[in-house]
Every structure is written in C-alpha cells, then in structure tokens.
GUPAMAR-996621 format. One record per atom (N, C-alpha, C, O, CB): residue number from 1; residue in three letters; atom name; x, y, z. Coordinates in nm, 3 decimals. Glycine has a CB too. Layout:
N
{NUM, ALA, CA, {X, Y, Z}},
...
***
This chain:
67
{1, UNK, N, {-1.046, 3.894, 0.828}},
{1, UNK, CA, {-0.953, 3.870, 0.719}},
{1, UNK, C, {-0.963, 3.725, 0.674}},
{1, UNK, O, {-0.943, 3.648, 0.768}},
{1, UNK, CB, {-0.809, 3.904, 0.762}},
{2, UNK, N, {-0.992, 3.655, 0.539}},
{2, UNK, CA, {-0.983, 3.577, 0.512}},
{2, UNK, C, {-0.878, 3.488, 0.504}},
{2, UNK, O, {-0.794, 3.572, 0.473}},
{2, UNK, CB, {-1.023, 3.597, 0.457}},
{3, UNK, N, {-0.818, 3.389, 0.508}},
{3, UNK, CA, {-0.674, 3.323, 0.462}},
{3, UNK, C, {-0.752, 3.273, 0.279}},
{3, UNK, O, {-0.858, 3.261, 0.218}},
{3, UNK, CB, {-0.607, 3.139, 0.605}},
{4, UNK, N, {-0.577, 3.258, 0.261}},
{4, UNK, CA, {-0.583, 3.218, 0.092}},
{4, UNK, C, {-0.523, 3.094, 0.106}},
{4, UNK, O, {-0.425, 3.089, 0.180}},
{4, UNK, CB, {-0.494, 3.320, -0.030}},
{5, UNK, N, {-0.561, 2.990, 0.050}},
{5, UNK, CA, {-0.509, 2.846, 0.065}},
{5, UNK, C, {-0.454, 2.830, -0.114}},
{5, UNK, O, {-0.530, 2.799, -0.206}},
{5, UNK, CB, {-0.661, 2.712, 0.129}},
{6, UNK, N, {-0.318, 2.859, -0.128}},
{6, UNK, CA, {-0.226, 2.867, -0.231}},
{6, UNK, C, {-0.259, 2.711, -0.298}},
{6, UNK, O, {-0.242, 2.708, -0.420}},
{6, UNK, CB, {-0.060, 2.900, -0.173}},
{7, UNK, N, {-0.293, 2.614, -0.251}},
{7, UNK, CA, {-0.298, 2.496, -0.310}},
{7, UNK, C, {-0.435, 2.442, -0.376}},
{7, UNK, O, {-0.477, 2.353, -0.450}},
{7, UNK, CB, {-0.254, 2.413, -0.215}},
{8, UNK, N, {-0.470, 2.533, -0.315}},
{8, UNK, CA, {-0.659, 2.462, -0.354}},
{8, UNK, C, {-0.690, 2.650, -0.461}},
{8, UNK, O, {-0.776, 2.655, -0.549}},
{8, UNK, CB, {-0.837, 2.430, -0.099}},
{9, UNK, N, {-0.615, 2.755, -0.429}},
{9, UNK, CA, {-0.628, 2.852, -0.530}},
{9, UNK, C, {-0.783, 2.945, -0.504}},
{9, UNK, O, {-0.865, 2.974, -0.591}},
{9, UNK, CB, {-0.621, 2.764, -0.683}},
{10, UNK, N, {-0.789, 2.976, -0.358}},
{10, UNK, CA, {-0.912, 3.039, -0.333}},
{10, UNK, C, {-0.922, 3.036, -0.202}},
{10, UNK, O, {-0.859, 2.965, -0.124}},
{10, UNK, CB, {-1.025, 2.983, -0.394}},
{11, UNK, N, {-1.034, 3.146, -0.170}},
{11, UNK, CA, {-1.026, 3.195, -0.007}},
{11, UNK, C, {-1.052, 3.014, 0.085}},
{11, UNK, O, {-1.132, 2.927, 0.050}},
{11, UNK, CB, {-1.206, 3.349, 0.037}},
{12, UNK, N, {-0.972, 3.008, 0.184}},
{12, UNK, CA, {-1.045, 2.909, 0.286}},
{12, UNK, C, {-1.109, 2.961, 0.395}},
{12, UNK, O, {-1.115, 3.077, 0.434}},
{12, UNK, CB, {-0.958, 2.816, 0.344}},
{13, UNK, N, {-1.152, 2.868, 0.436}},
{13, UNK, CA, {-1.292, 2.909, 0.520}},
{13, UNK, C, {-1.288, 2.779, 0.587}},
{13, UNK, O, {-1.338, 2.682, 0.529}},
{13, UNK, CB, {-1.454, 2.946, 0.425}},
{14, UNK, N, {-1.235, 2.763, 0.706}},
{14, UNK, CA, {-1.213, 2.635, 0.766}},
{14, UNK, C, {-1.352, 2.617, 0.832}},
{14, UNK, O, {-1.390, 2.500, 0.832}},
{14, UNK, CB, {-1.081, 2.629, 0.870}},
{15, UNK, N, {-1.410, 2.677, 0.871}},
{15, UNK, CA, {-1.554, 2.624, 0.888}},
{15, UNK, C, {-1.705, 2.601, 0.788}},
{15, UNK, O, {-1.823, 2.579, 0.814}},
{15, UNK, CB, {-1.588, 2.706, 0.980}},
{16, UNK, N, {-1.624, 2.622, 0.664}},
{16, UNK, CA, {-1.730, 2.593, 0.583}},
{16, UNK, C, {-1.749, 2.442, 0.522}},
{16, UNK, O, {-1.686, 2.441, 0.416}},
{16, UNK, CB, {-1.719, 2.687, 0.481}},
{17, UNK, N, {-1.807, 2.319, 0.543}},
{17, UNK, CA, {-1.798, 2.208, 0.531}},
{17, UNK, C, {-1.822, 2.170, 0.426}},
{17, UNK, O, {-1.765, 2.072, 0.379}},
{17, UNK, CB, {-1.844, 2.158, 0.598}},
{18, UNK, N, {-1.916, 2.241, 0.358}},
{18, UNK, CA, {-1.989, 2.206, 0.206}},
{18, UNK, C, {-1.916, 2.237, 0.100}},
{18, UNK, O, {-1.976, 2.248, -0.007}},
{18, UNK, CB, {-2.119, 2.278, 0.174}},
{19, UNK, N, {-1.759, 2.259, 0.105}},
{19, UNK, CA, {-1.698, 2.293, 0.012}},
{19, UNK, C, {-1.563, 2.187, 0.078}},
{19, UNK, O, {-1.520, 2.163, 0.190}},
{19, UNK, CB, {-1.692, 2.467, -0.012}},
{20, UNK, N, {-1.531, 2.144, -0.060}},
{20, UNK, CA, {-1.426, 2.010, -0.054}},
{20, UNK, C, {-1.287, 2.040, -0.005}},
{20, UNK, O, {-1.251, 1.936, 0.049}},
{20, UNK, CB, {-1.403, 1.944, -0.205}},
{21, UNK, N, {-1.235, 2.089, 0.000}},
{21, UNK, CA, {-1.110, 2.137, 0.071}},
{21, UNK, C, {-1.118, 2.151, 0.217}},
{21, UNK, O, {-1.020, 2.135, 0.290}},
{21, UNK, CB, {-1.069, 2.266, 0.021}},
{22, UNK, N, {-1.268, 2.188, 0.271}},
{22, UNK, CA, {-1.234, 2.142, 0.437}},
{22, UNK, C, {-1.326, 1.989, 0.476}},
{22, UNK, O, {-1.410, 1.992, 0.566}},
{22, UNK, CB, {-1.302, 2.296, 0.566}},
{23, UNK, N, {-1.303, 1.879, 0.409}},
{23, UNK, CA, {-1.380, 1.780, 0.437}},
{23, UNK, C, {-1.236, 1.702, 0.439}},
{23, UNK, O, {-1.186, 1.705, 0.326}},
{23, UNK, CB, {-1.512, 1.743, 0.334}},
{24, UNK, N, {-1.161, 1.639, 0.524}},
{24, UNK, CA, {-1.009, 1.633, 0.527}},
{24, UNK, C, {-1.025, 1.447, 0.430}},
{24, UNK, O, {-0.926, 1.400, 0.373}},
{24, UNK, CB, {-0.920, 1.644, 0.747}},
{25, UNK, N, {-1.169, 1.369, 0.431}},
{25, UNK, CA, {-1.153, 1.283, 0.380}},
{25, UNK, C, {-1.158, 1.277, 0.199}},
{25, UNK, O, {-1.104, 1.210, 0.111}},
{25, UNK, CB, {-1.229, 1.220, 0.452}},
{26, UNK, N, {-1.271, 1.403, 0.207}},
{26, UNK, CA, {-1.304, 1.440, 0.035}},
{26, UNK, C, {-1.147, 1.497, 0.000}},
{26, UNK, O, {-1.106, 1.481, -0.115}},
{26, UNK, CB, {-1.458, 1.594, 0.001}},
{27, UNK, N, {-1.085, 1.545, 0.073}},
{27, UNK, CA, {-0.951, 1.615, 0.015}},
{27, UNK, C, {-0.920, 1.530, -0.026}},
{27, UNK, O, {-0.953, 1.499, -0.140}},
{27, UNK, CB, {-0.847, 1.679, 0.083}},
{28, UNK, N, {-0.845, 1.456, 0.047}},
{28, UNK, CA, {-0.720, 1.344, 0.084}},
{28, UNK, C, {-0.776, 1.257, -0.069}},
{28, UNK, O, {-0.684, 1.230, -0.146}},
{28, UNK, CB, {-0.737, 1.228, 0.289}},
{29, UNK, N, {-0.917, 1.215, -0.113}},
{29, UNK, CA, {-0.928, 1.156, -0.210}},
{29, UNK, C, {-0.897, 1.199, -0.343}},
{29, UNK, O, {-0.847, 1.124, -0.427}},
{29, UNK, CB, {-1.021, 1.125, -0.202}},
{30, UNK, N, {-0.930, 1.337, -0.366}},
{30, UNK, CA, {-0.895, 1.437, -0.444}},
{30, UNK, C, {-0.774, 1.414, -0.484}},
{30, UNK, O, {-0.750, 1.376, -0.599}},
{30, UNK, CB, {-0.907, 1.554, -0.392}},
{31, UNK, N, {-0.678, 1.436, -0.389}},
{31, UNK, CA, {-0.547, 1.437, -0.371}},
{31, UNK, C, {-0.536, 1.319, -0.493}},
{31, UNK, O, {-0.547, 1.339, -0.614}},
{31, UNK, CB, {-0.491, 1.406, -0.204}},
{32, UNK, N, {-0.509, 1.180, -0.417}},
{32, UNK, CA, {-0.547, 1.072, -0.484}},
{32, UNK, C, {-0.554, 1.047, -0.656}},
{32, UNK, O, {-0.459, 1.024, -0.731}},
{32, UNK, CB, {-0.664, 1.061, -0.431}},
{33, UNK, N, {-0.675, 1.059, -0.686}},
{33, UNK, CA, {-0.709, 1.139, -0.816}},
{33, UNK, C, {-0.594, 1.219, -0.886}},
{33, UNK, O, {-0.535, 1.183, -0.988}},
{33, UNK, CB, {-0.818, 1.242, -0.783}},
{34, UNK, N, {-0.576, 1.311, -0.828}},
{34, UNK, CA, {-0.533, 1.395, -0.936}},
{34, UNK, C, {-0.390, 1.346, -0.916}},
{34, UNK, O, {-0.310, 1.425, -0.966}},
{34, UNK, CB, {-0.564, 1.563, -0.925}},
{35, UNK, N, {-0.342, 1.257, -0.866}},
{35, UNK, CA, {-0.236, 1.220, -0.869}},
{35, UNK, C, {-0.200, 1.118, -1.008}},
{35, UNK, O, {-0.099, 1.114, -1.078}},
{35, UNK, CB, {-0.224, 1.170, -0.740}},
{36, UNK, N, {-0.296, 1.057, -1.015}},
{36, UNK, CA, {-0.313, 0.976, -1.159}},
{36, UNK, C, {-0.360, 1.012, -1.228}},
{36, UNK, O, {-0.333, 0.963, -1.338}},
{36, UNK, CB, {-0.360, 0.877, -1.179}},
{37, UNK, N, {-0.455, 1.112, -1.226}},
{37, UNK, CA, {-0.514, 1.159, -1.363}},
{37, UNK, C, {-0.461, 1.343, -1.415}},
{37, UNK, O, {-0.492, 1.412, -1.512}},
{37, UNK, CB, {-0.708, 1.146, -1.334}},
{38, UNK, N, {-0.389, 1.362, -1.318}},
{38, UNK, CA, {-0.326, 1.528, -1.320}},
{38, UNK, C, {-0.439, 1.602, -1.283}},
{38, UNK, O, {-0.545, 1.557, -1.239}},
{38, UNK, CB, {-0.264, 1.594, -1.477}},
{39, UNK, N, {-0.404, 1.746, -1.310}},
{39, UNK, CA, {-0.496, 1.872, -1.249}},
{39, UNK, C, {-0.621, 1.905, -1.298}},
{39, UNK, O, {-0.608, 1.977, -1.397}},
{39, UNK, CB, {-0.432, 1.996, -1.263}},
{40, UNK, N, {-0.734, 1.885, -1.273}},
{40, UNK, CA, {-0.826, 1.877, -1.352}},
{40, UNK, C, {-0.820, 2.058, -1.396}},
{40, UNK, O, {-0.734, 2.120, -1.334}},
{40, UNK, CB, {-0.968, 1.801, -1.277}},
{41, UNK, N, {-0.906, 2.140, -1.497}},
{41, UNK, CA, {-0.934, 2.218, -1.514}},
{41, UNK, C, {-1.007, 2.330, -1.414}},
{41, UNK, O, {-0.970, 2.445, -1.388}},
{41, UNK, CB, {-0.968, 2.177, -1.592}},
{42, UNK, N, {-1.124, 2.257, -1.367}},
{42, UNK, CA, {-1.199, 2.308, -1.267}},
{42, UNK, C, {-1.238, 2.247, -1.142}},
{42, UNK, O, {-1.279, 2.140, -1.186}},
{42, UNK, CB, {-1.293, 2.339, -1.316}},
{43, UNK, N, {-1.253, 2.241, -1.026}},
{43, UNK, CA, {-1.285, 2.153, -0.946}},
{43, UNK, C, {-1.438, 2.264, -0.854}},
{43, UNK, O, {-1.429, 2.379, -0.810}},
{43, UNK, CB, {-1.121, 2.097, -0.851}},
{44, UNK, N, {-1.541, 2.186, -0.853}},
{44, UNK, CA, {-1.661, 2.250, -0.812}},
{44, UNK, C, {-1.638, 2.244, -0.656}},
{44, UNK, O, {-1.551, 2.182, -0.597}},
{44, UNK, CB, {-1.801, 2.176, -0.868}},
{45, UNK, N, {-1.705, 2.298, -0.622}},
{45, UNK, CA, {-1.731, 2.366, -0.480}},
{45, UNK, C, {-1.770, 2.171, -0.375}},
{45, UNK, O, {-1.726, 2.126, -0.269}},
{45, UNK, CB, {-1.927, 2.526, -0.502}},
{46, UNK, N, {-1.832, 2.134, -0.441}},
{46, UNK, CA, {-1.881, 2.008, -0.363}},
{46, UNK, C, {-1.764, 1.867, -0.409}},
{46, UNK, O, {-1.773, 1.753, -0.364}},
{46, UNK, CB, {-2.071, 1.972, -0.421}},
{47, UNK, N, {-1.693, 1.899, -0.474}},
{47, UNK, CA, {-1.528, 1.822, -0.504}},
{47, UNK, C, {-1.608, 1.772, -0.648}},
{47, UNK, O, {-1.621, 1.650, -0.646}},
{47, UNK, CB, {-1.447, 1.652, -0.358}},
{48, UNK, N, {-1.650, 1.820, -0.740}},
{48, UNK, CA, {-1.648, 1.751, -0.890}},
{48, UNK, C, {-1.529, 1.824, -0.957}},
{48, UNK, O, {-1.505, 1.945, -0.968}},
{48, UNK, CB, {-1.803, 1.774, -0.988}},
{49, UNK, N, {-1.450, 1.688, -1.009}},
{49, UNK, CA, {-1.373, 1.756, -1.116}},
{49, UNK, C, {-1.391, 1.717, -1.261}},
{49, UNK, O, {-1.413, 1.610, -1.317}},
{49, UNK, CB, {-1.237, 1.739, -1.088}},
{50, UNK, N, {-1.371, 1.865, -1.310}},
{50, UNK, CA, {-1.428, 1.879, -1.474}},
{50, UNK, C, {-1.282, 1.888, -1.546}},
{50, UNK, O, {-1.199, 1.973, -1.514}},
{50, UNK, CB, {-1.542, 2.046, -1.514}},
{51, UNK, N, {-1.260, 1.787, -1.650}},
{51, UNK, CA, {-1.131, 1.761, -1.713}},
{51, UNK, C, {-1.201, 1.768, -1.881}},
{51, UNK, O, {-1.321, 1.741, -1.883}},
{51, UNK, CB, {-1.049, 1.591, -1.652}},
{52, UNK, N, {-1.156, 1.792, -1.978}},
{52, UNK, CA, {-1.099, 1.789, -2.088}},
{52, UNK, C, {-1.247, 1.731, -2.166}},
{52, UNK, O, {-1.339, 1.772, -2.237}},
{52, UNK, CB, {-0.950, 1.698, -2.085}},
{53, UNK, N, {-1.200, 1.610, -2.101}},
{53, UNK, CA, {-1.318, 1.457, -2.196}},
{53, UNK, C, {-1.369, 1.404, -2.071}},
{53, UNK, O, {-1.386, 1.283, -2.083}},
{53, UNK, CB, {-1.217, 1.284, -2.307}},
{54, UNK, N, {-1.401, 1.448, -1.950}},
{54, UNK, CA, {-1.479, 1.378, -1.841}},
{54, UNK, C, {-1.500, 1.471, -1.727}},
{54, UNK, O, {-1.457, 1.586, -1.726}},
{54, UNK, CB, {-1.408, 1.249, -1.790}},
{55, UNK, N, {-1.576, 1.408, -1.619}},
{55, UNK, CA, {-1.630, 1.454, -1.513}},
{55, UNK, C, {-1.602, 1.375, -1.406}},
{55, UNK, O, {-1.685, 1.286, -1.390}},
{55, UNK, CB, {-1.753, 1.472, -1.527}},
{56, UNK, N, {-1.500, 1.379, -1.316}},
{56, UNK, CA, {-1.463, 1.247, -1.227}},
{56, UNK, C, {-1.585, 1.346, -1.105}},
{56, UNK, O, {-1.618, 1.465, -1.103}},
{56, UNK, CB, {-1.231, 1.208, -1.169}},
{57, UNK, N, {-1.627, 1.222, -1.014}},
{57, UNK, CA, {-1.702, 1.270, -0.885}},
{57, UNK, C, {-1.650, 1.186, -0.792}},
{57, UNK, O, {-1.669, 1.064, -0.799}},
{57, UNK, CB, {-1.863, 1.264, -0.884}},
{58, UNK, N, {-1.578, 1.244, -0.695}},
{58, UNK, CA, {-1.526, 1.134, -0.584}},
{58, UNK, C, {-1.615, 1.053, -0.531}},
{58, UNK, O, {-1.700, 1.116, -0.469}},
{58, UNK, CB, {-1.468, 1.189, -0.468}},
{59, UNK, N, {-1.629, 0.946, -0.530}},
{59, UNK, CA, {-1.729, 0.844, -0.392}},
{59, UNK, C, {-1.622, 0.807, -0.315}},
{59, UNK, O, {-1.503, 0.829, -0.337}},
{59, UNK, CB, {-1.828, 0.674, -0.440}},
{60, UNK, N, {-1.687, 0.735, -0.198}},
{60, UNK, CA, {-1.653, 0.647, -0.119}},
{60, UNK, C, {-1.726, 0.553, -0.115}},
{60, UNK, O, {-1.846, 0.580, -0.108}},
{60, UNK, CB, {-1.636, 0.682, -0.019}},
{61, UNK, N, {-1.679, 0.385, -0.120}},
{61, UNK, CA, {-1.769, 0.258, -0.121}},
{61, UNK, C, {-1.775, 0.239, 0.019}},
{61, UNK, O, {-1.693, 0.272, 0.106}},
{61, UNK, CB, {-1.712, 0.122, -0.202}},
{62, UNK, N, {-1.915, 0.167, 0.030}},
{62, UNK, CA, {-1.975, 0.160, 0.150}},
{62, UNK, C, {-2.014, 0.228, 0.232}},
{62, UNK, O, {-2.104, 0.191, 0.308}},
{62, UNK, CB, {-1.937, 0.119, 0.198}},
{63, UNK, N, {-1.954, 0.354, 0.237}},
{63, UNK, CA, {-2.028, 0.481, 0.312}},
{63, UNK, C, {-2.170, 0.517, 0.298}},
{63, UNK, O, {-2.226, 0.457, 0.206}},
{63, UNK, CB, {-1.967, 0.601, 0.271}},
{64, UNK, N, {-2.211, 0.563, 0.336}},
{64, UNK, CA, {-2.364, 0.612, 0.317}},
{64, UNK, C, {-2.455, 0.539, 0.174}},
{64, UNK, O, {-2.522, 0.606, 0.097}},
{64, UNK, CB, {-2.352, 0.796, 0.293}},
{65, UNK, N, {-2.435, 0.386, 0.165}},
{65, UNK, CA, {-2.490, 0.377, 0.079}},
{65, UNK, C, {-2.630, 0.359, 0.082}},
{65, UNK, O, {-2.673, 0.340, -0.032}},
{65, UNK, CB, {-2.436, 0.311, 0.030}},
{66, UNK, N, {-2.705, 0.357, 0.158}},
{66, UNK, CA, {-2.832, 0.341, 0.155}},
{66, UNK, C, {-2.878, 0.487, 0.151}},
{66, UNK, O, {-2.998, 0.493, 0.125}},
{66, UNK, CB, {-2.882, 0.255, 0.267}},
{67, UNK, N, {-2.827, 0.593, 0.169}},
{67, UNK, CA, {-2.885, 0.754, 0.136}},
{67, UNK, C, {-2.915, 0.762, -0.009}},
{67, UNK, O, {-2.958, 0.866, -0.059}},
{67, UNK, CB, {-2.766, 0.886, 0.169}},
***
C-alpha cells in the first residue's frame, strides 16, 4: 500500500531519494522558497519549480561545487 503525502500532493515513497520530498535538505529549501515566492504551479520530480514567468532550481552554495 502506498502512503499519500497530502502536502507535497502525490504518492510518497520514503525510500525513493531522487525525488525532492524525501531529500529532508532539498525539502526544507523548497519550503523556504515557496514561502516568498508562493506555490509554484508545478514542482518536477528532482525539486524544479515551474511558476508563471520563471523556473526557480534550488542550489546549495558550496556544496558539491566542483561536480
């Protein structure tokens, strides 16, 4: 049986990593975001959110920047 995560609006899958809702740091930034910029329209599987007139993509500075 799957669970439904009412906030993110789609099955969760707590062991699936490649999708932004179980990465607790990609969330938490998300969070963030849409706190100042409101709900985006769509949010992609790897945390892009697609709004209106833009495309926000979460980073983190200094993390993996040499990848």
């Amino acid at each position: 049986m799957k669970k439904y995560d009412p906030e993110a609006g789609m099955p969760y899958n707590p062991d699936d990593e490649s999708i932004w809702y179980n990465q607790k740091k990609l969330r938490e930034k998300m969070e963030r975001i849409q706190e100042k910029f409101g709900k985006p329209f769509l949010i992609t599987k790897d945390g892009m959110m697609l709004y209106e007139d833009c495309t926000v993509i979460p980073c983190f500075r200094d993390e993996n920047k040499y990848e």
